[in-house]
VOGUMI-84750 format. One line per 10 residues: their letters; for each residue z, y, x of C-alpha. Coordinates in steps of 0.05 Angstrom, whole numbers, plus 32768, in hexadecimal, padded with zeros to 4 digits. Layout:
A	Z:Y:X; ... $
//
This chain:
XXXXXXXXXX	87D1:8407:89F1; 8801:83EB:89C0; 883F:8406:89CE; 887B:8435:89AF; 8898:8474:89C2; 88E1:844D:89DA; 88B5:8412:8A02; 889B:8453:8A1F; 88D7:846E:8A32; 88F1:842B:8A52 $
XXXXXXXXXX	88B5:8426:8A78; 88B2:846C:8A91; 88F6:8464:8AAB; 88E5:841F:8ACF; 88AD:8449:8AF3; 88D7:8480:8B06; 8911:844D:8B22; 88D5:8427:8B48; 88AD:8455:8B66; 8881:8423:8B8C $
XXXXXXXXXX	8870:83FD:8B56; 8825:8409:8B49; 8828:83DD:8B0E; 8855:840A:8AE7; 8834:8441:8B0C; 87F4:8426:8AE8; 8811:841D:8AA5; 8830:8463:8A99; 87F4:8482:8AAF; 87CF:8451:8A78 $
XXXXXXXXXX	8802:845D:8A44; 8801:84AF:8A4D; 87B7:84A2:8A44; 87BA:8485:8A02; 87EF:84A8:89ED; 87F5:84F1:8A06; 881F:8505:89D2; 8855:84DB:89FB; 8846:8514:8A48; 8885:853D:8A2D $
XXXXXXXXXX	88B3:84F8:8A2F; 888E:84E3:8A75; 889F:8532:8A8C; 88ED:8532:8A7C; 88F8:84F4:8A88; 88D9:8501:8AD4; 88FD:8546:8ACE; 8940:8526:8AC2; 8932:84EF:8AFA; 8925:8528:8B30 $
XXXXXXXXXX	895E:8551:8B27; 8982:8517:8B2C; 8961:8508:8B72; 8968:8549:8B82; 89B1:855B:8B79; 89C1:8543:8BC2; 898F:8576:8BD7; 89AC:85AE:8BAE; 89F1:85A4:8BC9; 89E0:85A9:8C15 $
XXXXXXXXXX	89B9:85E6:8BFF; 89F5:8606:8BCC; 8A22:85F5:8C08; 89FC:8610:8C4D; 8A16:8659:8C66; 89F8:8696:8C49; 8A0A:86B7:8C05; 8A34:86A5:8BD6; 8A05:8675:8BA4; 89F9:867E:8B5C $
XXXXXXXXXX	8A22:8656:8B2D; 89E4:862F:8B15; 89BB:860E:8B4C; 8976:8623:8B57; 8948:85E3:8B45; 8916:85CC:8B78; 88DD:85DE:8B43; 88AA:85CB:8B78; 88C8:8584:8B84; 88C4:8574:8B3D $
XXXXXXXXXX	887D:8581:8B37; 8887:85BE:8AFE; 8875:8606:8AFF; 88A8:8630:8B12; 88C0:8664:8ADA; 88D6:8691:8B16; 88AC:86A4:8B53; 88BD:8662:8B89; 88F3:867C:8BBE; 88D8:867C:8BFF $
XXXXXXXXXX	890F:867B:8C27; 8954:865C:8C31; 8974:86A3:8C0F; 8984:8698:8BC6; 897D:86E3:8BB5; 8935:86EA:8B91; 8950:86B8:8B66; 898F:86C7:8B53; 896C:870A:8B48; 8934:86F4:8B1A $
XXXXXXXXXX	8970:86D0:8AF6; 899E:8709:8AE9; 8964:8731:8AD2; 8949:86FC:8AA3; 898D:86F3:8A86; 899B:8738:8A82; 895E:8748:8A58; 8971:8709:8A28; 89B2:8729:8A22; 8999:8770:8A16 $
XXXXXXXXXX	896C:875A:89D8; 89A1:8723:89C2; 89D5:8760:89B6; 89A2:878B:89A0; 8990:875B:896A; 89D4:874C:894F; 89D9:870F:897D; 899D:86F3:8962; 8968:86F7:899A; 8919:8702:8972 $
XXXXXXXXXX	88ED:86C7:8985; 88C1:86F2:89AB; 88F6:870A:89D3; 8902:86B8:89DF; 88C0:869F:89ED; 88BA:86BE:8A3D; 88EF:8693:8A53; 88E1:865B:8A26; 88BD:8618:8A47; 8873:8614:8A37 $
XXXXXXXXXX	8881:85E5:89F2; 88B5:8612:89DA; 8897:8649:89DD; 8859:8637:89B6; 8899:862F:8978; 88AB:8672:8989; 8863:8692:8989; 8846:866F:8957; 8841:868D:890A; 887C:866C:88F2 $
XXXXXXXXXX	8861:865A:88AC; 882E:8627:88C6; 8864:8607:88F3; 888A:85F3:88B8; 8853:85DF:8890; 8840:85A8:88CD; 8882:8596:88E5; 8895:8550:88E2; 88B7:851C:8915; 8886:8511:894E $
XXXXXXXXXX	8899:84C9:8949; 88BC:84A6:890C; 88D4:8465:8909; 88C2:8434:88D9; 88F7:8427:88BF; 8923:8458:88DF; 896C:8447:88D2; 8988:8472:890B; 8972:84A2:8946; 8999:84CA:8977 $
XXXXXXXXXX	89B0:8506:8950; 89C2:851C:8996; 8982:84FE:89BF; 899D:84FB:8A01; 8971:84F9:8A4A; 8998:8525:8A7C; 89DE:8533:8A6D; 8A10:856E:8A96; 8A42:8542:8AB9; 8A8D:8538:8A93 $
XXXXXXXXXX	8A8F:851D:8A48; 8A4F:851B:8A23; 8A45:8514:89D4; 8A20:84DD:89B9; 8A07:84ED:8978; 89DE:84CA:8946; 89C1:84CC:8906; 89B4:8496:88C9; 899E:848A:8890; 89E3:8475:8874 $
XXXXXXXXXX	8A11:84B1:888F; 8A53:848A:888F; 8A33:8451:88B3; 8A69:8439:88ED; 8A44:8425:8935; 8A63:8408:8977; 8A50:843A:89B0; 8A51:8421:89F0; 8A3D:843B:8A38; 8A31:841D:8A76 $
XXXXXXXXXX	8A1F:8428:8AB9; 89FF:83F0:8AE3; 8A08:83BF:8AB5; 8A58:83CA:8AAD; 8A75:83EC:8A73; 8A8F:8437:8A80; 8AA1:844D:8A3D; 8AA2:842B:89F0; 8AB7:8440:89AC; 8ABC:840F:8977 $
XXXXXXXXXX	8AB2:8415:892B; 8A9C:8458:8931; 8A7E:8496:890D; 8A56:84CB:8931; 8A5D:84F4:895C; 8A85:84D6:8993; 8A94:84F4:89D7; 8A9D:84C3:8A14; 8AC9:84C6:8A4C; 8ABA:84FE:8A89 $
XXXXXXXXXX	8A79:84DF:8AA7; 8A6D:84FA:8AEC; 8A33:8517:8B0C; 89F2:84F7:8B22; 89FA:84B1:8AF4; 89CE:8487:8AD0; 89E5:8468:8A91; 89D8:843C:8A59; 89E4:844F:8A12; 89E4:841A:89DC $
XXXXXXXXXX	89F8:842A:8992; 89FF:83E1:8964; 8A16:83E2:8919; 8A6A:83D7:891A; 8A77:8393:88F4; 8A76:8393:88B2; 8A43:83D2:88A7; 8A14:83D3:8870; 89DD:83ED:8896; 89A9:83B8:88A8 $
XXXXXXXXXX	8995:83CF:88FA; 8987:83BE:8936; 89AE:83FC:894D; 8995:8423:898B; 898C:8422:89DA; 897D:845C:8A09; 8985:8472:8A4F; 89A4:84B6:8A68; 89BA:84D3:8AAB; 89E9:8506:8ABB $
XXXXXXXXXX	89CF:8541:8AE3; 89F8:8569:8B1C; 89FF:85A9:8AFA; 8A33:85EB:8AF4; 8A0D:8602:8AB4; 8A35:861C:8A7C; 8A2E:85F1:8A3A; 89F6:8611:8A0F; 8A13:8632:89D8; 89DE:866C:89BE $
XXXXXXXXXX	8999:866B:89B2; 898D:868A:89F8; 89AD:8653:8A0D; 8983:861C:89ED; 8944:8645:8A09; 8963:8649:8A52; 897A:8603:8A5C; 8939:85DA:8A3E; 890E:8608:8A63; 893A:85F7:8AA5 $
XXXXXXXXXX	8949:85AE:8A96; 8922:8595:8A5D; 8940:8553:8A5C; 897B:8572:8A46; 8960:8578:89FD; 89A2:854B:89E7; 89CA:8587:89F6; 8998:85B8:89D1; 89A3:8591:8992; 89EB:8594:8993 $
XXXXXXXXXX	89E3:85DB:899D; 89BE:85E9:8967; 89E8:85B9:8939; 8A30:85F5:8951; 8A04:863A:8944; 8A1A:865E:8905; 89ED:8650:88D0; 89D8:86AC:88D0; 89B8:8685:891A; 8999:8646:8906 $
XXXXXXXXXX	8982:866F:88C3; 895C:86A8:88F1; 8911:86A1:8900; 8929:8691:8948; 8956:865C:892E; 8923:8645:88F8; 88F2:863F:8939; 891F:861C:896E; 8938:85EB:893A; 88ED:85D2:892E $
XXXXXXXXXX	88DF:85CE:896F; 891C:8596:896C; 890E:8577:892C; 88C2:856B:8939; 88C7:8561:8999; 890C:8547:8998; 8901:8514:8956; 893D:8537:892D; 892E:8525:88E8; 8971:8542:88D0 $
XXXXXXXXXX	895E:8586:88F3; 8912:858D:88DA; 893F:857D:8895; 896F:85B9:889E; 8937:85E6:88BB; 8911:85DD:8879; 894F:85E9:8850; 8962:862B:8873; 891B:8641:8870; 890F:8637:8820 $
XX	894A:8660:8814; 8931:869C:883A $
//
């Protein structure tokens, strides 16, 4: 089938918006087929479009008597066709899982202090979705020796240094990358075809407006006038999820929200981008930030990665 990675990506998201259609039904299914290199886009994307169907259903349930709920929603892991990294609740009472998460964040916490606040990759991997945790297993010199881009473009002027899917409700960072670092770009996002938020003449990163919950936008980056850099700039589509989580901020944090919500890679990235460099230089760090660079297409992180680990 001749087709790239982002006509993937739009059609995957036509399928999702029309479930009926047995046409696009048809050509995913073909598509994944000859490409199934491309099942970890179909998964978050179909993630990210669940939760988002979902959040009505998680607020009748955070909302009906009983105990006081968790701060973080439990996700309806069954409804969005994924294993469950918890045993499945059954019944209305939240308690087994606010238990299981207390005591899985509890043991992250005990090694993350015990380590100096940098948690050992082993200690990682358990709580880690399945891709991740094959960085965080694996013997770390052969990662590096094999780690490029899944997918480079040809030319590739620009990319999403921040590659947004899913987003946490309130102002989101739009981040990108080029070849030409001081290259300007009007940002602009809409919703439903009318515009939301814009910056003009622009260097990254920007940070929009507070976006609320459950919305699906349109993100298109152009080159300012009078840039340098020849491009046809970029287009992409992101929703914002209904969520209380915290921002991620550690490395425990990276691991615990892409193994949760992997659409929300875009935030993982600009997580890594704010840990101290002791982090992103540890073989945890070292691991995570491949995992980025080579599922997330971050040819700037694979870069720094590389850098940090030559000097060790």
């Amino acid at each position: 089938m001749n087709m790239d990675h982002d006509s993937f990506t739009d059609l995957a998201l036509r399928r999702l918006e029309n479930p009926a259609d047995g046409e696009l039904r048809q050509a995913v299914d073909d598509a994944l087929v000859a490409h199934p290199e491309w099942l970890t886009t179909w998964q978050s994307l179909r993630d990210a479009h669940a939760l988002n169907r979902e959040a009505g259903l998680i607020t009748a349930e955070r909302a009906a008597p009983g105990p006081v709920a968790p701060d973080t929603p439990p996700i309806p892991w069954a409804k969005l066709g994924l294993d469950s990294p918890a045993p499945m609740r059954t019944s209305r009472s939240s308690r087994p899982w606010i238990i299981g998460f207390v005591a899985a964040a509890i043991i992250v916490l005990g090694f993350f202090l015990m380590r100096g606040g940098v948690p050992a990759p082993a200690d990682l991997a358990p709580h880690a979705s399945p891709i991740l945790a094959r960085y965080l297993t694996e013997p770390l010199p052969a990662l590096l020796a094999r780690a490029t881009p899944r997918v480079q473009r040809a030319p590739a002027p620009i990319w999403l240094r921040q590659p947004i899917v899913a987003a946490a409700p309130g102002p989101v960072t739009i981040a990108w990358g080029a070849t030409d670092a001081t290259a300007r770009y009007d940002v602009t996002v809409t919703a439903r075809g009318r515009a939301v938020w814009a910056a003009e003449d622009a260097l990254s990163p920007v940070i929009t407006t507070a976006l609320p919950a459950e919305g699906v936008y349109e993100l298109q980056l152009t080159p300012a006038a009078g840039t340098r850099l020849v491009s046809g700039g970029i287009s992409s589509r992101f929703v914002t999820v209904k969520t209380t989580d915290k921002p991620a901020r550690t490395l425990a944090d990276i691991v615990a929200i892409t193994a949760k919500d992997p659409a929300r890679v875009g935030e993982a990235v600009a997580a890594w981008w704010a840990l101290p460099t002791k982090q992103q230089a540890s073989e945890s760090g070292l691991r995570v930030g491949l995992w980025l660079g080579v599922e997330a297409r971050q040819p700037d992180i694979l870069t720094a990665v590389q850098k940090l680990a030559d000097v060790q």
